[in-house]
SERO-4910 file (N, C-alpha, C, O; in steps of 0.05 Angstrom, whole numbers):
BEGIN
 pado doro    nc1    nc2    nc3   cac1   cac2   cac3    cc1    cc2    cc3    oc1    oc2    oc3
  Unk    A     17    -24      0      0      0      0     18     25      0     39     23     11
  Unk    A      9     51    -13     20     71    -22     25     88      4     10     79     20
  Unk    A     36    104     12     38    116     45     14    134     39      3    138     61
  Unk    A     -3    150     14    -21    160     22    -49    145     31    -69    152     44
  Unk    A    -43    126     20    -62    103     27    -72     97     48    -95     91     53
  Unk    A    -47     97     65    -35     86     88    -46    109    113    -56    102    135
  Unk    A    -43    134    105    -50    149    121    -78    165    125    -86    179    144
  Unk    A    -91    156     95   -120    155     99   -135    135    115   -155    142    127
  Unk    A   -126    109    115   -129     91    133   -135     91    158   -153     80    169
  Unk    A   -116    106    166   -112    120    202   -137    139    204   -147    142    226
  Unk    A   -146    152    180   -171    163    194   -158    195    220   -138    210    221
  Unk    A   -185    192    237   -183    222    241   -160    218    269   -151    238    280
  Unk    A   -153    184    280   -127    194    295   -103    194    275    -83    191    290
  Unk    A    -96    194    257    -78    206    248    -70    228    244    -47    235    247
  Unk    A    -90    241    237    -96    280    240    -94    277    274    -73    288    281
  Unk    A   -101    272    286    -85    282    305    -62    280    316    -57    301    327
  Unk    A    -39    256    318    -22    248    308      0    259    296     23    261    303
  Unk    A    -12    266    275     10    295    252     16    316    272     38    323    281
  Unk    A    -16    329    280    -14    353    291      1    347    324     12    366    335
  Unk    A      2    322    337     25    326    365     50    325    357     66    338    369
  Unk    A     60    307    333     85    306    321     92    340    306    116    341    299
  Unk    A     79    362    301     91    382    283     87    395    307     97    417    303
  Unk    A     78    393    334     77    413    358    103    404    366    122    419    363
  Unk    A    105    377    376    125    365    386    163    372    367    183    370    381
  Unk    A    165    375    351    178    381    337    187    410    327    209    418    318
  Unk    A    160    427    332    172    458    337    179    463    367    193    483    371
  Unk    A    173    452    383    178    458    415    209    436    415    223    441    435
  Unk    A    217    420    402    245    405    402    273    433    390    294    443    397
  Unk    A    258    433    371    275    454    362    276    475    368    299    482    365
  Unk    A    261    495    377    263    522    395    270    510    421    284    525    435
  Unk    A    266    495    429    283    492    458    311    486    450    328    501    460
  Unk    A    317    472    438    356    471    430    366    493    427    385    501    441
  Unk    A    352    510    403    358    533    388    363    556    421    385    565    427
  Unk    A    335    560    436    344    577    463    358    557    482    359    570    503
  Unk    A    368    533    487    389    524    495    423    539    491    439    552    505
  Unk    A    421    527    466    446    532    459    454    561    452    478    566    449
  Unk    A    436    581    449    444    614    452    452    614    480    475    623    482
  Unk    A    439    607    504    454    606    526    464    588    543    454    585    566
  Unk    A    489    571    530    495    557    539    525    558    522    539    538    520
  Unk    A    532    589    510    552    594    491    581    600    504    604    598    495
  Unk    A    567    610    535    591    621    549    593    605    581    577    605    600
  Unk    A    623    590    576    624    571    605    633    592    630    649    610    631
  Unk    A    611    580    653    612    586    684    635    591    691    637    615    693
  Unk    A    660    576    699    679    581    704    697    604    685    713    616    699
  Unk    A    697    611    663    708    633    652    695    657    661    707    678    667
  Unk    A    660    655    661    657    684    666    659    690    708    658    710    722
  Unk    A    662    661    713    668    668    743    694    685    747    698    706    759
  Unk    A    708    669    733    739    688    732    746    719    719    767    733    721
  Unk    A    725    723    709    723    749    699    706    763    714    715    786    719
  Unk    A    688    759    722    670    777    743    694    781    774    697    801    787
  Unk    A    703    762    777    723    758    798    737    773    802    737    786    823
  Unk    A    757    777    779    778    799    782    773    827    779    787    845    789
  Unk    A    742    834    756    734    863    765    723    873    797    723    896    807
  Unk    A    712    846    810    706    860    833    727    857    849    721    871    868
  Unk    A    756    844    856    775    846    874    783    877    850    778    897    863
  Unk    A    787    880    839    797    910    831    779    934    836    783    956    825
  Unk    A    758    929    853    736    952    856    719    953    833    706    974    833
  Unk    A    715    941    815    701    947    790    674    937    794    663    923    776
  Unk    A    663    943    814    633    929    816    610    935    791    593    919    783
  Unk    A    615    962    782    599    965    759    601    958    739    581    961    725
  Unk    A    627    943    726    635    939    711    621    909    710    604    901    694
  Unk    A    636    894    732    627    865    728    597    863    731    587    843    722
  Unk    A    577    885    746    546    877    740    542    885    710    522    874    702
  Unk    A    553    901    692    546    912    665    554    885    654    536    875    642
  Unk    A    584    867    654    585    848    640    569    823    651    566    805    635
  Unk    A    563    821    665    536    798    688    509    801    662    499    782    650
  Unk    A    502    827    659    473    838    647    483    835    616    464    830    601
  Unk    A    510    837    606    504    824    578    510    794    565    507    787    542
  Unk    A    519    779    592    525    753    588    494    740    596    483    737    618
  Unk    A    481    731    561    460    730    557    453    695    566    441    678    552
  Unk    A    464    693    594    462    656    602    448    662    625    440    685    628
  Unk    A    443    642    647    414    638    664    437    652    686    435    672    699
  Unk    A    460    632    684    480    646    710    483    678    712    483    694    732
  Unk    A    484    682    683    487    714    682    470    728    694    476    745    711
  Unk    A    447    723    687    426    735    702    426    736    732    429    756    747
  Unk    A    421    705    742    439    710    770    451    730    781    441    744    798
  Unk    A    478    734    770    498    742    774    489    768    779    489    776    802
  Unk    A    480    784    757    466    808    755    450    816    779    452    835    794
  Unk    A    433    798    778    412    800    804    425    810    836    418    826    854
  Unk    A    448    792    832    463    807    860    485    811    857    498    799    874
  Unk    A    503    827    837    515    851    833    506    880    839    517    900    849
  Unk    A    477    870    827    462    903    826    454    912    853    442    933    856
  Unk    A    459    894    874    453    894    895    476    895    920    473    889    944
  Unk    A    499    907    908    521    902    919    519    930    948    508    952    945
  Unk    A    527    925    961    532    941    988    510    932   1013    513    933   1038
  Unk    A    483    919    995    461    903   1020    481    885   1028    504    879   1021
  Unk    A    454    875   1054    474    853   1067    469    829   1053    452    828   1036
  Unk    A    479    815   1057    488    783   1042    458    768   1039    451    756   1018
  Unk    A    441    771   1064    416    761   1064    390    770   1037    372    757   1027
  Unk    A    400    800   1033    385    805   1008    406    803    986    398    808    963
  Unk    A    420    800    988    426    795    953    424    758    950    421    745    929
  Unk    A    427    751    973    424    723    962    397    711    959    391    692    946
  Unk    A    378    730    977    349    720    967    344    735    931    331    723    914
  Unk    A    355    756    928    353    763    901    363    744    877    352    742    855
  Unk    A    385    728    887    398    707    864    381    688    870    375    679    848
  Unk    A    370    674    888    347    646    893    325    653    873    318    637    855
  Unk    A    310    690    878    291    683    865    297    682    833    286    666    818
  Unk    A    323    707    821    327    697    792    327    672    785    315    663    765
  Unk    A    343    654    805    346    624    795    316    617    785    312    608    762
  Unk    A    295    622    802    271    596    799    255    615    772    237    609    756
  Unk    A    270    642    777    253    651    746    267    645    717    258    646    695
  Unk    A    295    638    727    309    637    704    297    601    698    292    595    674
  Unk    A    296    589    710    281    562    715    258    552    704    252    531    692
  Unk    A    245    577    711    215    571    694    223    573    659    224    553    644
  Unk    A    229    597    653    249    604    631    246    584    618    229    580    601
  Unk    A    273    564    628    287    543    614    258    517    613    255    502    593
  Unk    A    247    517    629    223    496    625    202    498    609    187    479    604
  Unk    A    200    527    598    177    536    585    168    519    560    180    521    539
  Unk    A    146    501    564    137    492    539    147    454    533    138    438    516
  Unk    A    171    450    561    174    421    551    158    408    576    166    389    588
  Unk    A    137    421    582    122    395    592     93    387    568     81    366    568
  Unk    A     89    405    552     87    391    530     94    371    515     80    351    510
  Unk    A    118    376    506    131    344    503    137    332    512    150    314    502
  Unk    A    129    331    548    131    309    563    100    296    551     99    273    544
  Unk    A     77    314    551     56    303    553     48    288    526     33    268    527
  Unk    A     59    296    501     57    284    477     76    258    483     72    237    470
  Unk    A     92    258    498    110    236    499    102    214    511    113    192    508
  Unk    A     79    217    527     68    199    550     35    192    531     25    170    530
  Unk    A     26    212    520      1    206    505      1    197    481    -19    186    473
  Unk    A     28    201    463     25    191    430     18    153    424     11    141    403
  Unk    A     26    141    451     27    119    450     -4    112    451    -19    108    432
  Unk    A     -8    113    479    -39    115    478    -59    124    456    -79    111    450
  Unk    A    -50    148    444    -73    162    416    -71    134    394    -90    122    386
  Unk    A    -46    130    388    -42     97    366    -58     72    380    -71     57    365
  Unk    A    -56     66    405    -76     46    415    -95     57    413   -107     37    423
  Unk    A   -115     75    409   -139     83    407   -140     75    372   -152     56    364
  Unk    A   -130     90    360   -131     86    321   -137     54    336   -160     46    337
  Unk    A   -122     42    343   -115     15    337   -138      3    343   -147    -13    327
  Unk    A   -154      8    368   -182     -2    370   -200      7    347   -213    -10    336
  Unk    A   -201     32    339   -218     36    329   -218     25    297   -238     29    284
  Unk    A   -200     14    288   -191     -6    269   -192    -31    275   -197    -45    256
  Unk    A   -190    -42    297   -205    -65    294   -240    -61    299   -251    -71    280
  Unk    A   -254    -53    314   -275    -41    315   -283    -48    280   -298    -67    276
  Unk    A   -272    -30    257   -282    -24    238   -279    -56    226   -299    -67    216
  Unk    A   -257    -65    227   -251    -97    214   -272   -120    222   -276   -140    208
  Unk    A   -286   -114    251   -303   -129    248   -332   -125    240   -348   -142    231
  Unk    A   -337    -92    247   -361    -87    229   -360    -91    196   -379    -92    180
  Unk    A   -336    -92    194   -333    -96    158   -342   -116    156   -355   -119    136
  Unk    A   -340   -146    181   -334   -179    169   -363   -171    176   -374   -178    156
  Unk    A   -384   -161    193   -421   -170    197   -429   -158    176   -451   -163    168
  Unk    A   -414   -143    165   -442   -130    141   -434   -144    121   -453   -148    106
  Unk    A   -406   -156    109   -401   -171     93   -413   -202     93   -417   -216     73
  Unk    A   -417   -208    120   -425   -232    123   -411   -260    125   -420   -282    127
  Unk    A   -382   -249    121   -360   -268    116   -329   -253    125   -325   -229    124
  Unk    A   -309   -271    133   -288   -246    138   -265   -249    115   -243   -249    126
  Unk    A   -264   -252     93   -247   -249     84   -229   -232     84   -235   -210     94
  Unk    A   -194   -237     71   -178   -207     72   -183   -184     62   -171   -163     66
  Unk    A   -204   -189     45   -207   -160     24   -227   -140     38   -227   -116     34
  Unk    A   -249   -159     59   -268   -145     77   -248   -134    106   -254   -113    117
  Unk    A   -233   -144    112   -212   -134    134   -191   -119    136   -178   -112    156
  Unk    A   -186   -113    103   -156   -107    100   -160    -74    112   -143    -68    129
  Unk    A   -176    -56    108   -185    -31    108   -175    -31    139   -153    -23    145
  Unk    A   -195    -42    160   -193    -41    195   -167    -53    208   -159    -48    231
  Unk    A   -154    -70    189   -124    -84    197   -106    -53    197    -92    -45    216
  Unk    A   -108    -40    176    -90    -28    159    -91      0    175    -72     15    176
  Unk    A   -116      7    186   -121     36    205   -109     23    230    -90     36    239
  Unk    A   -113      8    239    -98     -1    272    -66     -5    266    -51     11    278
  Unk    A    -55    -23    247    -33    -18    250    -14     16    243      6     26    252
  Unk    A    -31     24    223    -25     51    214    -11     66    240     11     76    242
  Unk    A    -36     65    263    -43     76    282    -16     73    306     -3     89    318
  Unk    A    -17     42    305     -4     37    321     34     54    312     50     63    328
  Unk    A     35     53    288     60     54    285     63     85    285     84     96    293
  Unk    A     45    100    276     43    133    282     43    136    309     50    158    315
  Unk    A     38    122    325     38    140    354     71    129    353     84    147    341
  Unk    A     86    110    360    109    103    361    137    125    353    158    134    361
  Unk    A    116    126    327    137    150    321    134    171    328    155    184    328
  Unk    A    107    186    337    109    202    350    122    207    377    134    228    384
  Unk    A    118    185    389    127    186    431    152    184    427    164    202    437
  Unk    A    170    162    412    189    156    414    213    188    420    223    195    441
  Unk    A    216    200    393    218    228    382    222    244    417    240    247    433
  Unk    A    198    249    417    190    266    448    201    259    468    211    274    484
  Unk    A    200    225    471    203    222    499    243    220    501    254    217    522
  Unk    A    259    222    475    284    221    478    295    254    492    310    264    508
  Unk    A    275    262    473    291    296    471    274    309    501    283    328    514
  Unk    A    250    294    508    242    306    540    266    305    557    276    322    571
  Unk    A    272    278    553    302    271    571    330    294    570    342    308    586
  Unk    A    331    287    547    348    311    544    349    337    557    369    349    565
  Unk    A    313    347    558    321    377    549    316    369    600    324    388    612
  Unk    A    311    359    609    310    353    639    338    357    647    348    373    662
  Unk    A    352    334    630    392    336    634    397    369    632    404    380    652
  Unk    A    393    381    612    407    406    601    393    424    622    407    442    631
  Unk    A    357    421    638    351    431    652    364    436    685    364    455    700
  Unk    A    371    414    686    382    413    711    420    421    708    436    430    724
  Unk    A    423    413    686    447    427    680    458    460    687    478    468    698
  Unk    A    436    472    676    433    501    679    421    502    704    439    516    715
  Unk    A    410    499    717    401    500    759    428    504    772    437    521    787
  Unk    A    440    475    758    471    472    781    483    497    770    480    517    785
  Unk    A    495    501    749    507    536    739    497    553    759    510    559    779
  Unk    A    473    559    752    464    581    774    466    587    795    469    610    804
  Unk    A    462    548    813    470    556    845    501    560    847    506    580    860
  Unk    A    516    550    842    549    548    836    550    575    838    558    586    858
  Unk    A    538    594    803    554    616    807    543    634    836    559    646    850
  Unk    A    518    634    840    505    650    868    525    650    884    538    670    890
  Unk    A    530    618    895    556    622    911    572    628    907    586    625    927
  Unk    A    581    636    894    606    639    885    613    662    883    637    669    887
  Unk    A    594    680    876    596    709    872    583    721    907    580    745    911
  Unk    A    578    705    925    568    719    949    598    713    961    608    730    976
  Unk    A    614    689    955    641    686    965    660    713    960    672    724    977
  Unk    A    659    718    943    677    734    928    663    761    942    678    774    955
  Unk    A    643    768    941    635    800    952    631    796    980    629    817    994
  Unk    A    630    776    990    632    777   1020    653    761   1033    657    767   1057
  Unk    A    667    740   1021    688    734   1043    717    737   1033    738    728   1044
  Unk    A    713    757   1000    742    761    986    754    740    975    777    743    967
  Unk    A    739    712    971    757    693    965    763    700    932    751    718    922
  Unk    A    774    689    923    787    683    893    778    667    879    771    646    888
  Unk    A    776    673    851    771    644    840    778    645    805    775    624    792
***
């Protein structure tokens, strides 16, 4: 059978199907795409650079370069630079709350593709009933079951089945992923917080 054949078969869960796979697949790729814009500049280099402007007095300097280092730490960083001469207790509640906003940020939109990842399977077991469903109303009104009365309800369930597959599969790799890279960017954040309250409050180096 011809693949358009194939996908008329599937009926109306395949239209749905398409449409979680072309959601699922613009939310894969704008999440990499705003991944990897910030994820251009490593923690430890810009720790060392914010470092040495503020042991040289340059506090304005290193919050101006904090505010254009366009990564989650940066922001951080920013958050309590700009806050420099409070006591330690407010600038570090100022970097907690950037973190959980810079957080939300980075989560925006992949629990979507958690949820296509957890439902595409299920939507193909549904085609899949509802193809056999049709295979055996085909064999009562035919009155007989031959392959030529079944092939139609065989052909929507398996359709079905193998469209959700490919849909979850897809999702549920890159969910994983984008959780790693999520939690990736958290630890940055808390690291640099500390790290920058070390340095403006207990002078260490780094």
């Amino acid at each position: 059978m011809e693949l358009t054949v194939l996908l008329k078969s599937g009926g109306i869960t395949i239209i749905v199907l398409a449409g979680c796979s072309i959601l699922s697949l613009a939310i894969i790729f704008e999440r990499i795409i705003y991944f990897w814009l910030r994820s251009r500049v490593k923690r430890p280099d810009f720790i060392a650079r914010i470092s040495a402007e503020i042991q040289n007095g340059r506090i304005k300097q290193a919050a101006e370069i904090s505010k254009n280092t366009k990564t989650p730490f940066g922001r951080v960083a920013y958050s309590g630079l700009r806050l420099h001469g409070y006591e330690e207790t407010v600038v570090s509640g100022a970097m907690e709350r950037e973190t959980t906003i810079e957080t939300n940020k980075l989560e925006r939109y992949t629990v979507i593709t958690g949820t296509i990842a957890s439902t595409a399977v299920y939507i193909g077991l549904f085609g899949t009933v509802l193809g056999i469903i049709r295979a055996f109303h085909d064999i009562s009104e035919a009155g007989s079951g031959g392959i030529n009365v079944v092939l139609n309800g065989i052909a929507e369930a398996l359709v079905c089945t193998a469209a959700g597959l490919a849909v979850a599969v897809p999702a549920v790799v890159f969910y994983n992923y984008f959780v790693k890279r999520i939690n990736n960017f958290v630890i940055d954040m808390e690291l640099c917080a500390s790290e920058i309250k070390d340095i403006i409050f207990y002078g260490l180096k780094r």
